[in-house]
C-alpha positions, 0 to 999 in steps of 0.5 A: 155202593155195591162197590164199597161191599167187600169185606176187603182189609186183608185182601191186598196183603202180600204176607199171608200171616198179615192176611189171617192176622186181619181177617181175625181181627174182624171176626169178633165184631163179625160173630158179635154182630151175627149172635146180635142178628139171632137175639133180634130175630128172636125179640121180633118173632117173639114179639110177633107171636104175641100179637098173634096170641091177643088177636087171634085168641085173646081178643075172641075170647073176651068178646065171645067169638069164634076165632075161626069164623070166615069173617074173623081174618077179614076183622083182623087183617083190616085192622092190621092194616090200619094199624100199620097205615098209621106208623107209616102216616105218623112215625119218623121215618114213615116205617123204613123201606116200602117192601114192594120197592126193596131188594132184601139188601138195602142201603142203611137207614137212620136209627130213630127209624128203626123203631118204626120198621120194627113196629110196622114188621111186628104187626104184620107178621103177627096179624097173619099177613103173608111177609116174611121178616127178611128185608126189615129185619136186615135193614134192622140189623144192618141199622143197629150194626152201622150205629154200634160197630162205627163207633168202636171202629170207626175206619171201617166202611159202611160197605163191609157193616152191610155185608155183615150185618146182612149176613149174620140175619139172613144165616139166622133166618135160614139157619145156616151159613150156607144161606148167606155165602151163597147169596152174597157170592153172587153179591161180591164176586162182580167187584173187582177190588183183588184178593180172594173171594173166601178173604172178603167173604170171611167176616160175614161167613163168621157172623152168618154162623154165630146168627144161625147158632144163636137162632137155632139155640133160641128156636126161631131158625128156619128148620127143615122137613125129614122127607126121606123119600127119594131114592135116588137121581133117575130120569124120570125125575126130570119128567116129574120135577122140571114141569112142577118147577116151571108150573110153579114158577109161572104161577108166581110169576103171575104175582110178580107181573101183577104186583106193581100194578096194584101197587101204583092203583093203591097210591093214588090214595095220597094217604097210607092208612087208606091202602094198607086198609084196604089191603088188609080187608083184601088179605081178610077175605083171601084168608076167609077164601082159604083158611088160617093155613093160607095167611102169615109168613109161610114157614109153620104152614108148610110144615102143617100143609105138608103133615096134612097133604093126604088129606087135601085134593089136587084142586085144593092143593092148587087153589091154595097154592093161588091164594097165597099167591094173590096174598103175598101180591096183596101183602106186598102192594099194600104198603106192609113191611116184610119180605117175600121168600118165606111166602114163596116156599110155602106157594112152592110146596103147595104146588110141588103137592098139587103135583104129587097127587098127581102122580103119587107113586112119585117122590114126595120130597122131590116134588116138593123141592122141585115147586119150591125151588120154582117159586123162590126162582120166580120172586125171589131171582135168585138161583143159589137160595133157590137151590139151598132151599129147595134141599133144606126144605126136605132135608135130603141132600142127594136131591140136590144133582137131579135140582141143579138140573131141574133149575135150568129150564126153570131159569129160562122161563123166569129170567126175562119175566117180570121181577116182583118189585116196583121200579122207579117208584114215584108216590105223592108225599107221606105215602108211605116211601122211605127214599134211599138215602143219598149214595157216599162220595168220597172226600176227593169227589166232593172236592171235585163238586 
């Protein structure tokens, strides 16, 4: 498939008045679709705070309870838990994708599914589980973008929808463009199918743009810390950063090795609704271990444990940083829907913290970066938005010489590691896996078979 993912209608026009006159053409659908993937992203997360709210506020109200009792997490992430076990069991399409299985681009899946997947993200986001939207919500996007964008235009291939699609939700996630051409130049720049990158890259920079202006308008994109601390590249940096990077990479790396084994013990309960219970008790009693800081997705909480990192010691810092870690492994293993990064800036920070007050006459924003970037290389395997998101987690730029080189090292230790995804997964009947749907062939290779 990754062949079809080019963005390609002008790419082999000689005439470069055709080329532009192409590649406008689809930056209308392109900029539709992105708004789309900020509008979407805004219903989710709104619809998410609201399970928050009545879980979290409502609900301990009504029955008189303290909602921050240290069993009160185990209450409601057990029930999350059972509650997405049931749209797994019983919903078409058993909830879409099983996260743990997914790369944060997969192949397109049938509308009638995508309720289901919304449903099954929503819960858990809302419930405090430690997932990020990332892969549902572009498999949403790229669901809704394939049954709409095929119908008024119904010659352009699946491929450059997925592209598209993916980019404008990932631009709105992160909040910039920048986000998604990285991630998608590692993408597309092995197909070899001519032209210039910038040509098929063109239609999902556009609507990676229109997905981040349309998040950031309505206050749900990604929005960076101001850690104006650093003053500059100096050696002492890399004394500093590299160790805090590869500590955080190994740290997460722990979850990754760890992650598919738990997942394969989990499945042999034939029923979904059994793991995702059981998952959701472990995640309540890590949340009680650690505090409400420890669970949902990451974002908030590391802005608040970075507002609050004066007031936590190394060994707090640390051990927070490992119950995120055994949470996103939980999360993940037990069958919830969501993705991995934002979890992962949040064990990165908390790393990068633990260090600093190791050495706090060192910079803070470094520190920071330099953990984050570490754990986003580990889970998520990917150096651009590791790099990116190092820098907007801070907000400083000139951090950027002394990260690029920081990440090298930290490359070395994480590219022959495990990656925190389940291969060749095998699961007995309504466990809970959404199979890829079969690959597209051409009409010349069906004739052929």
């Amino acid at each position: 498939m990754l062949a079809d993912m080019t963005v390609d209608a002008a790419a082999h026009s000689p005439d470069k008045t055709s080329r532009a006159r192409k590649l406008l053409r689809v930056t209308v659908p392109a900029v539709i679709i992105g708004a789309m993937c900020g509008v979407l992203l805004w219903a989710i997360d709104e619809a998410a705070h609201g399970v928050t709210v009545f879980m979290w506020e409502l609900v301990p109200d009504w029955i008189g309870i303290d909602p921050e009792a240290r069993w009160w997490p185990i209450v409601v992430l057990g029930l999350a838990g059972l509650s997405v076990g049931v749209i797994i069991r019983y919903i078409p399409g058993h909830g879409g994708y099983d996260s743990a299985t997914t790369e944060l681009v997969a192949p397109p899946l049938p509308l009638k599914v995508l309720p289901g997947v919304a449903l099954a993200l929503i819960v858990s986001l809302g419930a405090g589980v430690s997932l990020g939207p990332e892969s549902p919500i572009i498999s949403i996007a790229v669901g809704l973008s394939m049954w709409g964008l095929l119908k008024i235009m119904p010659n352009v291939g699946h491929g450059p929808v997925i592209l598209i699609a993916s980019a404008g939700m990932i631009g709105a996630m992160f909040g910039s463009p920048v986000a998604a051409a990285l991630l998608l130049t590692e993408l597309v720049a092995g197909v070899k199918t001519g032209g210039l990158l910038w040509d098929r890259l063109f239609a999902p920079v556009a609507a990676a743009s229109a997905g981040a202006l349309t998040a950031h308008w309505l206050g749900v994109a990604f929005s960076p810390s101001d850690i104006s601390d650093y003053a500059g590249p100096h050696w002492m940096d890399l004394v500093i950063g590299i160790p805090i990077a590869v500590v955080a990479a190994l740290g997460s790396l722990a979850g990754a090795w760890l992650m598919p084994k738990l997942w394969h013990l989990l499945r042999r309960f034939p029923n979904p609704i059994v793991f995702t219970t059981l998952g959701g008790i472990m995640l309540g009693v890590l949340g009680a271990i650690g505090g409400p800081i420890t669970l949902f997705k990451g974002a908030e909480q590391t802005g608040e444990l970075v507002s609050r990192a004066g007031e936590f010691s190394f060994w707090a810092l640390l051990g927070m940083a490992l119950i995120k870690v055994a949470a996103l492994t939980v999360s993940a293993a037990a069958g919830f829907r969501g993705g991995r990064i934002f979890p992962a800036v949040f064990i990165g920070a908390a790393f990068g913290l633990a260090g600093h007050s190791l050495f706090p006459e060192s910079s803070l924003a470094l520190a920071i970066a330099a953990g984050s970037m570490g754990s986003i290389l580990a889970i998520g395997r990917d150096g651009w938005l590791a790099g990116f998101m190092g820098v907007a987690l801070v907000g400083d730029i000139t951090i950027l010489p002394v990260l690029m080189v920081i990440i090298l090292p930290t490359w070395l230790v994480v590219t022959s590691a495990p990656a925190m995804i389940v291969e060749h997964a095998v699961v007995p009947p309504n466990a809970g896996h959404q199979p890829p749907p079969e690959p597209e062939i051409t009409p010349e290779e069906a004739r052929e078979k």
